[in-house]
DSSP file (Angstrom, degrees, kcal/mol; ACC not computed):
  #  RESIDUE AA STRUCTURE BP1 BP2  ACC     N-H-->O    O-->H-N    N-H-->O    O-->H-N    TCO  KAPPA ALPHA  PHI   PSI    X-CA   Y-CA   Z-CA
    1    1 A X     >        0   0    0      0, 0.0     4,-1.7     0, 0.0     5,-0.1   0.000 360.0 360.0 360.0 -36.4  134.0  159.7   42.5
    2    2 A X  H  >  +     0   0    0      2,-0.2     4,-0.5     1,-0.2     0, 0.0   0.451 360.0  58.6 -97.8   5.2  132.0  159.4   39.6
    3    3 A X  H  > S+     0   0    0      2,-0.1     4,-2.8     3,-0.1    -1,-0.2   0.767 110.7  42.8 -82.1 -31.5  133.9  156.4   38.4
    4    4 A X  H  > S+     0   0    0      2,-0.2     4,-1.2     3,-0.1     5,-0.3   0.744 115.0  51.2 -86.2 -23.2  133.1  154.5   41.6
    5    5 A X  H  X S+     0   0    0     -4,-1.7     4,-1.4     2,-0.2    -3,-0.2   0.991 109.2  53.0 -49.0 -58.8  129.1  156.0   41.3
    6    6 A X  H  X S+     0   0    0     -4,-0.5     4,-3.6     2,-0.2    -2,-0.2   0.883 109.5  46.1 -37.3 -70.8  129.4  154.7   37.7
    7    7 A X  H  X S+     0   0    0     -4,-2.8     4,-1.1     1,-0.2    -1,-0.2   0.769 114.2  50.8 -63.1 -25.1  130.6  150.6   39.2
    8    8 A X  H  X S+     0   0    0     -4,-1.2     4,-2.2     2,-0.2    -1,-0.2   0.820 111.6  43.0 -81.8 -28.5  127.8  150.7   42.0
    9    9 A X  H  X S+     0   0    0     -4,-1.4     4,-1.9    -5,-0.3    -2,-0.2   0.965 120.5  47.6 -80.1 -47.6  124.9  151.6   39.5
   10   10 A X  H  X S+     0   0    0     -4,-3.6     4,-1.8     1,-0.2    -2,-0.2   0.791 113.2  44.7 -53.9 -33.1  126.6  149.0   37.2
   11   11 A X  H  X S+     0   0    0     -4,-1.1     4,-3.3     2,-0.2    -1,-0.2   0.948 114.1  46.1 -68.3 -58.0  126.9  146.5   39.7
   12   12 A X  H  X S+     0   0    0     -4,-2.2     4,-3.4     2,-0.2    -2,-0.2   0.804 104.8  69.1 -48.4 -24.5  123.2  147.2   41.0
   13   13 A X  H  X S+     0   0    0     -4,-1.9     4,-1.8     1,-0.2     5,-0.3   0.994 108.3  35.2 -47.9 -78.8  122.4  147.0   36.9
   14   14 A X  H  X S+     0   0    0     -4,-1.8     4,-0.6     2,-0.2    -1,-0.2   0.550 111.0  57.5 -65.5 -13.7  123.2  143.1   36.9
   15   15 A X  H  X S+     0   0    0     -4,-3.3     4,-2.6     2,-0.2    -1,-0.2   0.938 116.6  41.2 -71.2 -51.6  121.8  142.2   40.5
   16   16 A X  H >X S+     0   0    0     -4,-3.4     3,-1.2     1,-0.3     4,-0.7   0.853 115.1  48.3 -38.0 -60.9  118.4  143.7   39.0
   17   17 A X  H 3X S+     0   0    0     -4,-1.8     4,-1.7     1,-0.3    -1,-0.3   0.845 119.5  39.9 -74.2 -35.7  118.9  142.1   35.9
   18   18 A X  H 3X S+     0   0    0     -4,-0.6     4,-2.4    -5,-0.3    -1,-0.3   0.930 110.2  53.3 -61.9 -43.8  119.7  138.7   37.8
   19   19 A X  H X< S+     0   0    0     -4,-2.6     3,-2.0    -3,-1.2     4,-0.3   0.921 111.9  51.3 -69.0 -92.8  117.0  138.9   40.6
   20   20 A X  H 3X S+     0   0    0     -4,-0.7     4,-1.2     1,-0.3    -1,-0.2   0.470 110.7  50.8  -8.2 -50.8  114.2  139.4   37.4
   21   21 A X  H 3< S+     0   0    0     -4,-1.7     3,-0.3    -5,-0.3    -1,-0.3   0.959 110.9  39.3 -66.2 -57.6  115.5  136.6   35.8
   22   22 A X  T << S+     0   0    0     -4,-2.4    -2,-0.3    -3,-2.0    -1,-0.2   0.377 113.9  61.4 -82.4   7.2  115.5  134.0   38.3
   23   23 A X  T  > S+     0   0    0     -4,-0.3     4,-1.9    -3,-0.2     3,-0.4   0.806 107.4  45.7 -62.0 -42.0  112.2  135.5   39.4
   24   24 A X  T  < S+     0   0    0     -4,-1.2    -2,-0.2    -3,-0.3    -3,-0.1   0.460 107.7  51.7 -70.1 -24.5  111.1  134.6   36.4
   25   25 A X  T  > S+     0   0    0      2,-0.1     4,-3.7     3,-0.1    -1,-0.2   0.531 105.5  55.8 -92.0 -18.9  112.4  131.2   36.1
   26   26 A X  T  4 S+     0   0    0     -3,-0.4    -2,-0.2    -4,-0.2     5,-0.2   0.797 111.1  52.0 -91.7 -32.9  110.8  130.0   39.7
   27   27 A X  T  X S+     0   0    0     -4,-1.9     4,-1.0     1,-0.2     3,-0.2   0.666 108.8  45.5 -89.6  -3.4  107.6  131.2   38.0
   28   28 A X  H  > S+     0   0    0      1,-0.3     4,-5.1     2,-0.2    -1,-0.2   0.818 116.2  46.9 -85.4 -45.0  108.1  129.3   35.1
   29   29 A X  H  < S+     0   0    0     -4,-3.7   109,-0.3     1,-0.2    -1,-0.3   0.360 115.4  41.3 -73.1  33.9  109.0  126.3   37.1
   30   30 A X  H  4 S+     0   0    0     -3,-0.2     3,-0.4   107,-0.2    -1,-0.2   0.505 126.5  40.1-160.1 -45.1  106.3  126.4   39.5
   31   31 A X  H  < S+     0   0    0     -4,-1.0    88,-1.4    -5,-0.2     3,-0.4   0.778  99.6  66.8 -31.9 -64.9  104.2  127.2   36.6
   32   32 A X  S  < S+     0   0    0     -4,-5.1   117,-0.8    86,-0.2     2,-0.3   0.516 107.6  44.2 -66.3  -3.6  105.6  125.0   33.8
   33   33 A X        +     0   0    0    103,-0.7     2,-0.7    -3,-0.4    -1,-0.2  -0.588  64.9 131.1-146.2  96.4  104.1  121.5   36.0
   34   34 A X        +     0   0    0     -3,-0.4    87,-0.3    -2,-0.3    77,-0.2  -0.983  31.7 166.1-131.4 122.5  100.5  121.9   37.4
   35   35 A X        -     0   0    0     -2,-0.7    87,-9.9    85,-0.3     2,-0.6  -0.804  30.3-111.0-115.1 168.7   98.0  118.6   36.5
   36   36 A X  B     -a  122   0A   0     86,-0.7    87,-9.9    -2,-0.2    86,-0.3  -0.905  55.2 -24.6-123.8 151.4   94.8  117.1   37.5
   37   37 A X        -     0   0    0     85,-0.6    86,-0.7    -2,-0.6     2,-0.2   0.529  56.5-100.3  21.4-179.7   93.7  113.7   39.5
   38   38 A X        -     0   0    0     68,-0.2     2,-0.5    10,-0.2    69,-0.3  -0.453  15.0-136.0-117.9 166.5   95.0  110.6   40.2
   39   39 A X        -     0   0    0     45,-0.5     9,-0.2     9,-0.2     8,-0.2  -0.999  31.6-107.7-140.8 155.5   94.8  107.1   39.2
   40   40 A X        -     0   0    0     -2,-0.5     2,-0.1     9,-0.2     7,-0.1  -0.026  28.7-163.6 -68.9 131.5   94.7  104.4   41.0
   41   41 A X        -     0   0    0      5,-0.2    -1,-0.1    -2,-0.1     6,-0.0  -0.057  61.7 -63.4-148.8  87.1   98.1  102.0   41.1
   42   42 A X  S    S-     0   0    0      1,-0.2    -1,-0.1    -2,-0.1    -2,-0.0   0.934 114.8 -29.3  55.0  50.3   97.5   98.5   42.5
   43   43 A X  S    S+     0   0    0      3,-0.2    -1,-0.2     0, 0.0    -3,-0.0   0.431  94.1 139.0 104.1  10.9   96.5   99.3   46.0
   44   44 A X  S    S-     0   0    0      1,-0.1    41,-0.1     2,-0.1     3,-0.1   0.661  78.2-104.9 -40.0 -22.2   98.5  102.7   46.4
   45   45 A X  S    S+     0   0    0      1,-0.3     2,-0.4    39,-0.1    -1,-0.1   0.632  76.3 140.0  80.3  21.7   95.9  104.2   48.0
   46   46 A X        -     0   0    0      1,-0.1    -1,-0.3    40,-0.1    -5,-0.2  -0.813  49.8-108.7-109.0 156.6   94.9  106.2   45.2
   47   47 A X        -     0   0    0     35,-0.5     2,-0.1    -2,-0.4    37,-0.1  -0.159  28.0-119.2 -87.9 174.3   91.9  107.3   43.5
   48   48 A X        +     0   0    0     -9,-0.2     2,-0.3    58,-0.1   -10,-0.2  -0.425  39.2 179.6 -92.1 164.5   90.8  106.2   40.4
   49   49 A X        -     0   0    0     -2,-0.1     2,-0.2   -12,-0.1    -9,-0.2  -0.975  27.7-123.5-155.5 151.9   90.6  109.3   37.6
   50   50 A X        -     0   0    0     -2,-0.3     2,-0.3   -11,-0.1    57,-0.1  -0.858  37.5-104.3-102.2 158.5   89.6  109.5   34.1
   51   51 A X        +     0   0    0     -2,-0.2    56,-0.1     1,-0.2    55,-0.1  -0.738  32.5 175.7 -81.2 142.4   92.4  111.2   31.3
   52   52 A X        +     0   0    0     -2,-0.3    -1,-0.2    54,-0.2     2,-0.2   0.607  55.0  61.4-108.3 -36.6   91.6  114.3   30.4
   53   53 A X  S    S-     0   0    0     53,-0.2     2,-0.5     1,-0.1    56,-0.1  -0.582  86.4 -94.3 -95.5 147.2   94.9  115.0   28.1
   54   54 A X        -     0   0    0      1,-0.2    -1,-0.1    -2,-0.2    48,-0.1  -0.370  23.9-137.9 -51.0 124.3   96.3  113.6   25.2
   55   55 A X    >   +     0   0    0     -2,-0.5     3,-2.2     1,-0.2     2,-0.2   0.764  39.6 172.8 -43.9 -35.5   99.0  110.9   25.9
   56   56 A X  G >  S-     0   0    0      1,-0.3     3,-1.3     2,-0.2    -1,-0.2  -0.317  71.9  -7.4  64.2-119.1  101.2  112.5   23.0
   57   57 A X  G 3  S+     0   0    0      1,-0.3    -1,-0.3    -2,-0.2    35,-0.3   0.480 118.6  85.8 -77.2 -15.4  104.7  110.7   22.9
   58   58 A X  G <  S+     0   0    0     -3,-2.2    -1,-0.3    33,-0.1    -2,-0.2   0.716  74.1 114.0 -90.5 -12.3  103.9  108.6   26.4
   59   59 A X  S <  S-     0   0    0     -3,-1.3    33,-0.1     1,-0.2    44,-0.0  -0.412  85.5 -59.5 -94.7-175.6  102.2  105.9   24.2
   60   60 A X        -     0   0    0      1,-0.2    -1,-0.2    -2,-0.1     2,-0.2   0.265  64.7-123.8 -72.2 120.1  103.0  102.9   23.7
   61   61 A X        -     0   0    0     -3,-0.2     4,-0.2     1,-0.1    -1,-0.2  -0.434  21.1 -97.4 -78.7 143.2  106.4  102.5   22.0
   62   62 A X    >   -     0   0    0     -2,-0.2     3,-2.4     1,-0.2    -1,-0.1   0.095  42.4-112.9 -38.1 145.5  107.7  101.0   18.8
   63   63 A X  T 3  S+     0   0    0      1,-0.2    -1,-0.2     3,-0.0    -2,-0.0   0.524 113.3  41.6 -94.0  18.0  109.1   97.7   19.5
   64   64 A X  T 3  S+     0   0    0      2,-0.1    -1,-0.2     0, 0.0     2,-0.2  -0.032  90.1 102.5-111.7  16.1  113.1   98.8   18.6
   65   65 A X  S <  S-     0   0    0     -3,-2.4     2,-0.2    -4,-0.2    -4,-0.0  -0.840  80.2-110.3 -89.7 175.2  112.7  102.1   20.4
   66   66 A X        -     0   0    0     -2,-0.2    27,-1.2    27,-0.1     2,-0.3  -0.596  28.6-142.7 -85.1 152.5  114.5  102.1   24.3
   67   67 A X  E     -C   92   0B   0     25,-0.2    25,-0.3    -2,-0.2     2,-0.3  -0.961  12.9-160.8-123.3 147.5  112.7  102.3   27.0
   68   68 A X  E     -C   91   0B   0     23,-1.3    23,-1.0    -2,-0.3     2,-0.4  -0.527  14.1-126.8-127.5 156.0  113.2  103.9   30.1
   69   69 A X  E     +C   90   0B   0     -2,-0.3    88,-1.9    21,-0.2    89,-0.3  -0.936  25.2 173.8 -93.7 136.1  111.9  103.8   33.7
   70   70 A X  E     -C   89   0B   0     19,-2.0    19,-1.3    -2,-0.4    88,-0.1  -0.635  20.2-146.9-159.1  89.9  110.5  106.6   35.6
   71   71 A X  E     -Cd  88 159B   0     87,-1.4    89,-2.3    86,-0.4     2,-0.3  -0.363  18.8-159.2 -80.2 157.9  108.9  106.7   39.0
   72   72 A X  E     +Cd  87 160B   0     15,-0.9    15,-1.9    87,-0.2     2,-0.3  -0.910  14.3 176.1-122.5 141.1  106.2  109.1   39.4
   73   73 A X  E     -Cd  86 161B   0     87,-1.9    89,-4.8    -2,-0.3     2,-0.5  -0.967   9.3-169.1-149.7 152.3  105.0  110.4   42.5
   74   74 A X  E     -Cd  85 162B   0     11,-0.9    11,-1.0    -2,-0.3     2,-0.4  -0.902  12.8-167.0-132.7 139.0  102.3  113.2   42.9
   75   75 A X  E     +Cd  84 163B   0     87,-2.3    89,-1.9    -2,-0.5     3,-0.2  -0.775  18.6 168.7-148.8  98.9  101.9  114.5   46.5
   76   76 A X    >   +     0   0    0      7,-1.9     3,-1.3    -2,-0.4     4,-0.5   0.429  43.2 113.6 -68.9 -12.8   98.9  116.7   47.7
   77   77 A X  T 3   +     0   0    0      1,-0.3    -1,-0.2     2,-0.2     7,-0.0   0.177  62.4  64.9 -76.8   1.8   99.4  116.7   51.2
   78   78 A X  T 3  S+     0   0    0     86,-0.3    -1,-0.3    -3,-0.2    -2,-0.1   0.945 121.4  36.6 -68.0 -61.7  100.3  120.8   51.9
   79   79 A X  S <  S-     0   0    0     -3,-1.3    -2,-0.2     1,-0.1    -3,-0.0   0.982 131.8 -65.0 -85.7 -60.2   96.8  120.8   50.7
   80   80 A X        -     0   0    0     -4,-0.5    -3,-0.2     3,-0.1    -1,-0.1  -0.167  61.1-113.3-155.5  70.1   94.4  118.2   51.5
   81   81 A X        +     0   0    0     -5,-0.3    -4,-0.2     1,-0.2     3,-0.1   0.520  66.8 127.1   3.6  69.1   95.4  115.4   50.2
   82   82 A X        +     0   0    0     -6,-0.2   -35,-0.5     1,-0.1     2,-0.3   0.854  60.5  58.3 -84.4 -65.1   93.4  114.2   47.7
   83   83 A X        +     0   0    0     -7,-0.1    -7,-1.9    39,-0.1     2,-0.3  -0.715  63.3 157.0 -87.4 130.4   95.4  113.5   44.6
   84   84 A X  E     +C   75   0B   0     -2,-0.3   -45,-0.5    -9,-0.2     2,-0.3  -0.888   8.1 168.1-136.3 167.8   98.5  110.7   45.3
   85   85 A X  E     -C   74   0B   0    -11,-1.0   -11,-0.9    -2,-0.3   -45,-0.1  -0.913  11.2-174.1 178.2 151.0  100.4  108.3   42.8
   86   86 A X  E     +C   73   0B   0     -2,-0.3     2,-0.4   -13,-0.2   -13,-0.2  -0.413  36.5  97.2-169.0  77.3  103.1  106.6   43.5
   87   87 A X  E     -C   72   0B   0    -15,-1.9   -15,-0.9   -17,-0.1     2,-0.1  -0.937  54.8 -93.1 137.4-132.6  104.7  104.7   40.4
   88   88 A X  E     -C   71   0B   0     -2,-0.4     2,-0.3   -17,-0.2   -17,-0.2  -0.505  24.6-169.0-119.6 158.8  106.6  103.8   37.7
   89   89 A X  E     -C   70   0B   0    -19,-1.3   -19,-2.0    -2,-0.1     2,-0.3  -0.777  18.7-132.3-126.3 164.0  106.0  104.2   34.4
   90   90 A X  E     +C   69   0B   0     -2,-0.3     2,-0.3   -21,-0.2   -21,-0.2  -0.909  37.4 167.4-126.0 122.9  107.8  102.8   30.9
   91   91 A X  E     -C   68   0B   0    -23,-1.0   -23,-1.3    -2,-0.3   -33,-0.1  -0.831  40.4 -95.4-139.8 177.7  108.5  105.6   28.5
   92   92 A X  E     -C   67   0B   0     -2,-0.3     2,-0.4   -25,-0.3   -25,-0.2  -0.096  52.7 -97.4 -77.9 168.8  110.6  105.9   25.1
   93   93 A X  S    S+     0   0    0    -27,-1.2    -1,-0.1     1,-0.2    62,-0.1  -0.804 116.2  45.0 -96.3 148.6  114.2  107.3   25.7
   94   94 A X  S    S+     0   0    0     -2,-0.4    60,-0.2    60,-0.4    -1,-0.2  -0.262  84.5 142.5 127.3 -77.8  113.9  110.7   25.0
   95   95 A X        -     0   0    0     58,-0.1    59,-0.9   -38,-0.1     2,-0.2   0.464  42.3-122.9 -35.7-168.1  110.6  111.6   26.9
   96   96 A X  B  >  -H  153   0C   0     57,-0.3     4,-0.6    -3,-0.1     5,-0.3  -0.657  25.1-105.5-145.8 151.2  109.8  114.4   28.6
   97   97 A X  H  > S+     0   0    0     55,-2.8     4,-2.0    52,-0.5     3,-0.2   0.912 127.8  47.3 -66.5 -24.9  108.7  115.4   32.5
   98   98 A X  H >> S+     0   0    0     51,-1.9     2,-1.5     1,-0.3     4,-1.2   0.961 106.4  62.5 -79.5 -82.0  104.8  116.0   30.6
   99   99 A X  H 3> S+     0   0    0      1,-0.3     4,-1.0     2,-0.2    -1,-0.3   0.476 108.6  31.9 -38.8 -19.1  105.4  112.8   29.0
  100  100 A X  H 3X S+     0   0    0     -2,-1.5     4,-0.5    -4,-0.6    -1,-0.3   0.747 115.7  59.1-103.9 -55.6  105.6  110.5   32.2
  101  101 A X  H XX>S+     0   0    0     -4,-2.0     3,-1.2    -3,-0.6     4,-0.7   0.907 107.9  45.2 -47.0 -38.0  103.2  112.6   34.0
  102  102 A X  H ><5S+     0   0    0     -4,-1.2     3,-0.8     1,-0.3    -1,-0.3   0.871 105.6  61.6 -85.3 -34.0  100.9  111.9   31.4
  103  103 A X  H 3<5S+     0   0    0     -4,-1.0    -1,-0.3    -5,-0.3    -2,-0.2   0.316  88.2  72.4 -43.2   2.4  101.8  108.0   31.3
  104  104 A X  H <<5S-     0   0    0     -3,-1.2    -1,-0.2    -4,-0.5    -2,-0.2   0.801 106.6-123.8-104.8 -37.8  100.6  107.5   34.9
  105  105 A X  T <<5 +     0   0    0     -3,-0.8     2,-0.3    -4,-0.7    -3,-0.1   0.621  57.0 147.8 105.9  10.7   96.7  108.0   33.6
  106  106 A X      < -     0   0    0     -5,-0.7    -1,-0.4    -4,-0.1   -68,-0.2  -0.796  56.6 -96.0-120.1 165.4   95.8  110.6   35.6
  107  107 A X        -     0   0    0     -2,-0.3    16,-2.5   -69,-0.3     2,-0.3  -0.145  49.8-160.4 -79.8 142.9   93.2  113.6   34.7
  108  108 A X  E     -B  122   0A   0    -73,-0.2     2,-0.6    14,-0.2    14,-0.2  -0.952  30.0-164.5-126.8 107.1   95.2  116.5   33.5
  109  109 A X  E     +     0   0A   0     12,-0.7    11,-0.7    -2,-0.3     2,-0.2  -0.639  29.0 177.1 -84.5  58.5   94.6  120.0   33.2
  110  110 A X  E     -B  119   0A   0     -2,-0.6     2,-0.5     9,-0.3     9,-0.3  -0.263   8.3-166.5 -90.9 136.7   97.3  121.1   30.9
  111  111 A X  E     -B  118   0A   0      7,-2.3     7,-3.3   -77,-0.2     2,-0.3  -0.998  15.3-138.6-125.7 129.4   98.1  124.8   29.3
  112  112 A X  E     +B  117   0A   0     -2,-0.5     5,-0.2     5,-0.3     2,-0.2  -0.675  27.1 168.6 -91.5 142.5   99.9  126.0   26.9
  113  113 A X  E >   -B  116   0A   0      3,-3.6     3,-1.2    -2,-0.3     5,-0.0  -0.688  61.2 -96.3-131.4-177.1  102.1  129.4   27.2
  114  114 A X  T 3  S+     0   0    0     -2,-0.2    -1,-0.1     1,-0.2     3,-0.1   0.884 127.6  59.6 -59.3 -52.6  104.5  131.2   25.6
  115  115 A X  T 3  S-     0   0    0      1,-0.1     2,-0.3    -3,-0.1    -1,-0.2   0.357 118.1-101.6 -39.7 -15.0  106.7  129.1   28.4
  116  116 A X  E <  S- B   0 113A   0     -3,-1.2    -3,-3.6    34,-0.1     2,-0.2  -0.912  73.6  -9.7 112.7-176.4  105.7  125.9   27.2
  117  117 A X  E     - B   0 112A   0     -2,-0.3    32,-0.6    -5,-0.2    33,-0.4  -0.719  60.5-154.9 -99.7 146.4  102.9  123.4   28.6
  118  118 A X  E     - B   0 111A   0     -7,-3.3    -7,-2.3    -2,-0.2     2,-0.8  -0.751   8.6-147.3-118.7 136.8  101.6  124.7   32.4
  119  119 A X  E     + B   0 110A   0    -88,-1.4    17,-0.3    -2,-0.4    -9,-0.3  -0.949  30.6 168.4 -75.0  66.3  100.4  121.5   34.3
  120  120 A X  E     +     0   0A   0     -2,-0.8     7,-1.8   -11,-0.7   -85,-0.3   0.614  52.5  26.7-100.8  19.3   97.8  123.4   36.1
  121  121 A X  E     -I  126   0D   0    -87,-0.3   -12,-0.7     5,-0.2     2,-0.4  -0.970  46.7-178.3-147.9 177.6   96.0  120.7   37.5
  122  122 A X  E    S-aB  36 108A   0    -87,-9.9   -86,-0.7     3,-1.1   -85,-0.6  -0.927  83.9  -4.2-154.3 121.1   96.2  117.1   38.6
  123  123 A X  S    S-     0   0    0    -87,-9.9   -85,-0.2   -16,-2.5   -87,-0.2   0.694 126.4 -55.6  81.6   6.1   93.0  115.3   39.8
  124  124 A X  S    S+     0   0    0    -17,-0.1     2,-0.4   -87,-0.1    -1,-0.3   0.738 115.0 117.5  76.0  31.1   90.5  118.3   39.8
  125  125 A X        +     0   0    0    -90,-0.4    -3,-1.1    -3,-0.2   -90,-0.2  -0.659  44.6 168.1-128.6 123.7   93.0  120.1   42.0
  126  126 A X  B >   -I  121   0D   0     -2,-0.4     3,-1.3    -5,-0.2     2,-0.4  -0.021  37.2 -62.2 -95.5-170.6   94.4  123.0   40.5
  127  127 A X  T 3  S+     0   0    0     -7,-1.8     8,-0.2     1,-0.3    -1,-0.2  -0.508 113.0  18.4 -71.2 127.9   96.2  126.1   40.7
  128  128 A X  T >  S+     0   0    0     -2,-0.4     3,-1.0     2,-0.1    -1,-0.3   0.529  83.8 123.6  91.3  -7.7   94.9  128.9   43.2
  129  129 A X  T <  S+     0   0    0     -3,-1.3    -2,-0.1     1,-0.3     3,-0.1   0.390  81.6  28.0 -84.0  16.4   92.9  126.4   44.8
  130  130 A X  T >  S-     0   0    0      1,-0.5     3,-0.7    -4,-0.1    -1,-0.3  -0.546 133.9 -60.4-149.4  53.4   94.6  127.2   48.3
  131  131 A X  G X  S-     0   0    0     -3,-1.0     3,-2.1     1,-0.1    -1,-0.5  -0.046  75.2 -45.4  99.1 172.0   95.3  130.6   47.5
  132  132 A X  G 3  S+     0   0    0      1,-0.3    -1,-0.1    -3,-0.1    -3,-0.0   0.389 128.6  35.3 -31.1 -27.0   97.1  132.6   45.4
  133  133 A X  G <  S+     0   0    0     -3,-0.7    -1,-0.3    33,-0.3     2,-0.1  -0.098  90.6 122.7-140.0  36.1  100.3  131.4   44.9
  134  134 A X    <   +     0   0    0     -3,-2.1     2,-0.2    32,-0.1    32,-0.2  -0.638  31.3 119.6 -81.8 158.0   99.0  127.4   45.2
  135  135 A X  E     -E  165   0B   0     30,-2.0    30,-7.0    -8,-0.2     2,-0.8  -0.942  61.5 -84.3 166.9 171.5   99.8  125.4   42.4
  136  136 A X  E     +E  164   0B   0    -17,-0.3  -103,-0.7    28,-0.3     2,-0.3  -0.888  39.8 172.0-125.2 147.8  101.8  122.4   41.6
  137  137 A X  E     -E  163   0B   0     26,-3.7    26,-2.4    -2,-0.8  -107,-0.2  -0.941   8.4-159.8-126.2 154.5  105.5  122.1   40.9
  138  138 A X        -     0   0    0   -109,-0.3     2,-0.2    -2,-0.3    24,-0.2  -0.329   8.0-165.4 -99.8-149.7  108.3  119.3   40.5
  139  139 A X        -     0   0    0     22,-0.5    22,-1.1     5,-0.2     2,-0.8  -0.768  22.1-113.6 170.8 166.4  111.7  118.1   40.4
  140  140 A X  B >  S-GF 143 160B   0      3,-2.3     3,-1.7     1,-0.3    20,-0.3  -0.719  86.3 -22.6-104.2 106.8  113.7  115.7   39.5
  141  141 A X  T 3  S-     0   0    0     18,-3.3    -1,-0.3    -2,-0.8    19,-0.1   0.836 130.2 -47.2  70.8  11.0  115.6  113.4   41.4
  142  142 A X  T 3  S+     0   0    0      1,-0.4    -1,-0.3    17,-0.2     2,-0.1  -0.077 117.7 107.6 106.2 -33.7  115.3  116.2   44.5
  143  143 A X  B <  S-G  140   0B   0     -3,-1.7    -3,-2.3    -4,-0.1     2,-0.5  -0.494  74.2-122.7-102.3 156.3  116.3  118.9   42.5
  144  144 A X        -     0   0    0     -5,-0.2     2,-0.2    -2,-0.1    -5,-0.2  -0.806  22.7-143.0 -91.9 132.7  114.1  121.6   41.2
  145  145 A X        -     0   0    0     -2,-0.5    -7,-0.2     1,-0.1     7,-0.0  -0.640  10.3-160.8 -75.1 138.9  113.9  122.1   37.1
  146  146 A X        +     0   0    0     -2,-0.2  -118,-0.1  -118,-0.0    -1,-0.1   0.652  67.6 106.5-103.0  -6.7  113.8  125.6   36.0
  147  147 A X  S    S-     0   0    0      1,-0.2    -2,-0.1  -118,-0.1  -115,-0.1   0.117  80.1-109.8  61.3 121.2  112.4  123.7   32.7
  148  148 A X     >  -     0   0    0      1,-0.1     4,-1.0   -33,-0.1    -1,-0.2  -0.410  40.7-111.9 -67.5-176.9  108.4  123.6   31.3
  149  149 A X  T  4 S+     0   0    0   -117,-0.8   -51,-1.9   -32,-0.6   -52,-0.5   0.617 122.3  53.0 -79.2 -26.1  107.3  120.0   31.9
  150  150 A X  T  4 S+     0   0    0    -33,-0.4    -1,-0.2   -53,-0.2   -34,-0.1   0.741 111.1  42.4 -92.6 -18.8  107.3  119.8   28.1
  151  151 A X  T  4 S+     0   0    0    -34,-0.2     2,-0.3   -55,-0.1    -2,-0.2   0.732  98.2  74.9 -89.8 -48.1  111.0  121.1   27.6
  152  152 A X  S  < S-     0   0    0     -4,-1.0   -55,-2.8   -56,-0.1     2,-0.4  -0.628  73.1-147.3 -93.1 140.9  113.4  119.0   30.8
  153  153 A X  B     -H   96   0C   0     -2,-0.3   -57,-0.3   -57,-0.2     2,-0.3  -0.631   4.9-134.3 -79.7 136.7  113.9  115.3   29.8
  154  154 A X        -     0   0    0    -59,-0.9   -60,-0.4    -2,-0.4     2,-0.3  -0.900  13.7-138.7-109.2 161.7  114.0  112.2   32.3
  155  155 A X    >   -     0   0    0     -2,-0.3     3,-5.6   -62,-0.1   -62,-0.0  -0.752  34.8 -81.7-106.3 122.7  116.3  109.3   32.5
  156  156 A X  T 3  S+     0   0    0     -2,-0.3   -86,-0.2     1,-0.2    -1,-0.1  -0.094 120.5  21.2 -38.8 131.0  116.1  106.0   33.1
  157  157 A X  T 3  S+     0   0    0    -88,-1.9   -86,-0.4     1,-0.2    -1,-0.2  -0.058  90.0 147.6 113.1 -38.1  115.9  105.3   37.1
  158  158 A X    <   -     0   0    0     -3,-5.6   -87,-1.4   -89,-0.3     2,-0.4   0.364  43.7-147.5 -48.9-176.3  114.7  109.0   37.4
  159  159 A X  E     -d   71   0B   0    -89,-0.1   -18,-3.3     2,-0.0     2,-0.3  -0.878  15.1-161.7-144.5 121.0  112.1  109.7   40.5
  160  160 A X  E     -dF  72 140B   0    -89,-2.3   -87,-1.9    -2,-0.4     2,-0.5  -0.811   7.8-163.4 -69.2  58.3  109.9  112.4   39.0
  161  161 A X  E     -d   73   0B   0    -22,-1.1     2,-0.6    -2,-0.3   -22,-0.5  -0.357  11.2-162.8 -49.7 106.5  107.8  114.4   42.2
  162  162 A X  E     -d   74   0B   0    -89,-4.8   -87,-2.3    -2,-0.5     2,-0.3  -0.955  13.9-164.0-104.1 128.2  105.0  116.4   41.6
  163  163 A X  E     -dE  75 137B   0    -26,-2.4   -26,-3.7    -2,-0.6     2,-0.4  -0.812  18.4-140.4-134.7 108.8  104.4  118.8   44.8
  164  164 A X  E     - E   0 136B   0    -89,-1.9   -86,-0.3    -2,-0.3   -28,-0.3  -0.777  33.3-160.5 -60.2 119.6  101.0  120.8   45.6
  165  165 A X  E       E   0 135B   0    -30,-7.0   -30,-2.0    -2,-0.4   -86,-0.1  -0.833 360.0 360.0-103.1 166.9  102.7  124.0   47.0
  166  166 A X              0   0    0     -2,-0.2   -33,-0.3   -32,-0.2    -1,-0.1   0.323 360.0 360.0-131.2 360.0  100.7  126.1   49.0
């Protein structure tokens, strides 16, 4: 009896230990890509913004590095759709999800954590600015990165979302 007590607490050990972890990873991603405003891109229907962040690694590359393609698209509309973008940007091979975001031109509210760079706003709209647990997140190609923005790399072709959650 107290072998089989023993395997249920053990068991229960590693769902806590699991749960906690990938709690901890949704908050990083969800965390890890939050920006501010938009810029305008040849009649997208977006507004025009100044940069707030440094460009870092997104500028303009040596002329033997590779270069990559990477559409960007930033999509407020769970909140009130302010901030849009929609497109593609030329980066070094290499770069980074902060690194394209920051190629599009548009104002950025960027933080550093122990996690990594936090996005926390894009366009003057930040995190918490529809509640508590608003904020912006991405993903890559459809899929969600558990990844800061400064940490998961893109690939030529990728399509880079950034998502207002609310």
């Amino acid at each position: 009896m107290l072998e089989n007590l023993s395997r249920t607490l053990s068991a229960l050990s590693r769902r806590t230990v699991a749960i906690g972890a990938l709690t901890c990873a949704l908050a990083v991603a969800c965390l890890g890509g939050c920006t501010q405003t938009t810029a305008s891109d040849g009649g997208s229907g977006a507004s025009n913004a100044a940069v707030v962040a440094d460009t870092g690694s997104a500028a303009a590359p040596a002329a033997d590095d590779a270069q990559i393609a990477v559409q960007v698209v930033v999509d407020s509309s769970a909140a009130d759709g302010s901030v849009t973008y929609d497109g593609t940007v030329e980066l070094d091979e290499g770069a980074t999800v902060l690194d394209a975001i920051k190629a599009t031109g548009l104002e950025l509210d960027i933080q550093d954590s122990d996690y990594g760079s936090f996005v926390n706003g894009i366009g003057g709209l930040a995190s918490f600015d529809f509640g508590d647990s608003s904020g912006w997140g991405y993903d890559l190609n459809g899929e969600t990165v558990m990844d800061s923005a400064d940490v998961a790399t893109v690939s030529d072709g990728d399509v880079l979302t950034w998502t207002y959650l609310v």
